[in-house]
C-alpha positions in Angstrom: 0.0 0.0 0.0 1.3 3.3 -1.1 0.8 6.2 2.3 0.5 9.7 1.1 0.7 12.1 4.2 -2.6 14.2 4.4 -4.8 11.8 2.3 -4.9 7.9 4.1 -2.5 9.1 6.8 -1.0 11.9 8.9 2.7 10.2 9.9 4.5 7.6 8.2 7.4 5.3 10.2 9.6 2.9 8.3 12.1 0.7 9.5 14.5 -1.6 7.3 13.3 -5.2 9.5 10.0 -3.8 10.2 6.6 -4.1 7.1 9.3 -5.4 4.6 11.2 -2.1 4.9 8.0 -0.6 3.0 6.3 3.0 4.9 3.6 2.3 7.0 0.7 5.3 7.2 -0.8 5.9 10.9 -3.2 9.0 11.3 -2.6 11.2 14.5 -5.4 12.6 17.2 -7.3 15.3 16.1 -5.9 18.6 17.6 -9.1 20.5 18.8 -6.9 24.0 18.0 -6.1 23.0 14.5 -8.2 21.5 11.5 -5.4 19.2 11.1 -3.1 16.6 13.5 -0.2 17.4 15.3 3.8 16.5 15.8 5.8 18.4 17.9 9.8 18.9 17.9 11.8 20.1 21.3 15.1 20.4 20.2 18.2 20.6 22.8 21.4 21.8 21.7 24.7 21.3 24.0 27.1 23.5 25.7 29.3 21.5 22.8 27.0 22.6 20.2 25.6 18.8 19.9 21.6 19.0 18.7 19.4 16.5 20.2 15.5 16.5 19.1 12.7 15.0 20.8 9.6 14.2 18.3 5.8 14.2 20.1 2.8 12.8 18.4 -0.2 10.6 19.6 -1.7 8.1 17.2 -5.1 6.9 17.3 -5.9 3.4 16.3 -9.4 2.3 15.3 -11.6 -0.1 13.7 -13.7 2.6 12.2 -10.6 4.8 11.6 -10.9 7.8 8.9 -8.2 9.1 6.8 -7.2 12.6 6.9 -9.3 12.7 3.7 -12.4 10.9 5.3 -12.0 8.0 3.7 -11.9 4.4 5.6 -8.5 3.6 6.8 -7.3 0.0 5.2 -6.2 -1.7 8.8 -7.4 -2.8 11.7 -7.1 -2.0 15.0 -5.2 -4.6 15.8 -3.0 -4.5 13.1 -2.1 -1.3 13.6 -1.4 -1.9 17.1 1.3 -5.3 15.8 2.8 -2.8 13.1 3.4 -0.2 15.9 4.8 -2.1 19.1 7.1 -4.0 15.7 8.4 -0.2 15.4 8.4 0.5 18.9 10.8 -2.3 19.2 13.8 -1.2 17.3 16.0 1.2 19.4 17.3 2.6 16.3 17.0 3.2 12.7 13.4 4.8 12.5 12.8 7.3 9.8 9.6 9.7 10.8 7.7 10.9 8.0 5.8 14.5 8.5 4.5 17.0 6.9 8.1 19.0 7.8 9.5 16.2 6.1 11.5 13.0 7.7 13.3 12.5 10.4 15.9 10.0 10.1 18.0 7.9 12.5 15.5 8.1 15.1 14.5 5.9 18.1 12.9 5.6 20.9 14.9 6.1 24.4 13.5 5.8 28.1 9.9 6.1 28.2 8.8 6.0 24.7 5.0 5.4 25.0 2.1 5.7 26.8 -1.1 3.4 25.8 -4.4 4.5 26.5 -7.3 1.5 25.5 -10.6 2.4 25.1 -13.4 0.3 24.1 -13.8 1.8 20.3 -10.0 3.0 20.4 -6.3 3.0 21.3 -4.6 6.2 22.1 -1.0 6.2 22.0 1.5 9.1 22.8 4.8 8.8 21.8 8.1 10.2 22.4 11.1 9.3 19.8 14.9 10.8 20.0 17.4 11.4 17.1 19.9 8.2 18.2 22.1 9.5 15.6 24.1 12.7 14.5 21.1 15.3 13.9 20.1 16.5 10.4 17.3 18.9 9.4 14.4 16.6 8.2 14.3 16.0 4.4 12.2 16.1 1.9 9.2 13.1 2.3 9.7 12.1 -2.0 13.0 12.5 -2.0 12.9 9.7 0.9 10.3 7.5 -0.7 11.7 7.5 -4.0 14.8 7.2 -3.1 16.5 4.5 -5.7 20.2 3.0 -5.8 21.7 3.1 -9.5 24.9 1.8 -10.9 26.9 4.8 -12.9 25.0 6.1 -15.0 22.0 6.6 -13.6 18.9 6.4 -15.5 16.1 9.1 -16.2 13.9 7.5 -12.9 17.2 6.6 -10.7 19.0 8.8 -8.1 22.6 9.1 -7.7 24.8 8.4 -4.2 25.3 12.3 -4.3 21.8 12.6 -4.6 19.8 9.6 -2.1 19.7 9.0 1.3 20.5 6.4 3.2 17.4 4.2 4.2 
């Protein structure tokens, strides 16, 4: 399944050992102050000049889920849950897809989640940390679409100068 940001989901995670490697969509809790869902970024910087960032978002799972753009989300409840605590799992390696862009070399550290179950849904807030060197997030096709080519590359192919590591 193909996740496009704003249409079947608000936040996209990929991991290389979790899905197949392949994006997986989630959609975030409504925001009451804002048509749209919410991430938010604390960012810490050292007395060394090291920047650390913190991402926030809570994730609603469903069985009568709706997409950003009211259609029926594809997975279940259940699934999503699997798919998530599979992500959840990996201390490193995340990439965090946004509307800012993505986040890469990402992770959870300490307390990374807090589950709420209800009877129709699953609220879940989670905190992730940049578990690498920091780098501005980067552009959410450029990511997707990023392709590994021999020399030279073809029209629909990206160069090492020009991909990112996934």
């Amino acid at each position: 399944m193909t996740y496009t940001i704003g249409e079947n989901c608000d936040l996209i995670l990929t991991h290389v050992d979790v899905n197949g490697g392949d994006p997986y969509g989630f959609v975030l809790t409504p925001d009451p102050t804002q048509k749209t869902s919410a991430v938010s970024i604390q960012r810490e910087i050292t007395a060394e000049g090291v920047t650390s960032i913190y991402i926030f978002f809570t994730l609603i799972l469903a069985d009568d889920l709706k997409n950003p753009n009211g259609s029926d989300h594809a997975d279940s409840r259940a699934s999503m849950y699997s798919t998530l605590l599979s992500y959840l799992g990996k201390s490193s390696g995340l990439s965090v897809g946004t509307v800012m862009g993505t986040w890469l070399g990402i992770g959870p550290l300490g307390h990374s989640a807090t589950e709420l179950h209800l009877v129709n849904a699953t609220f879940v807030s989670i905190k992730l940390f940049n578990v690498t060197t920091y780098h501005p997030p980067v552009s959410e096709s450029l990511f997707l679409n990023s392709l590994w080519s021999a020399s030279p590359p073809a029209d629909d192919a990206l160069t090492w100068e020009t991909s990112l590591w996934r």
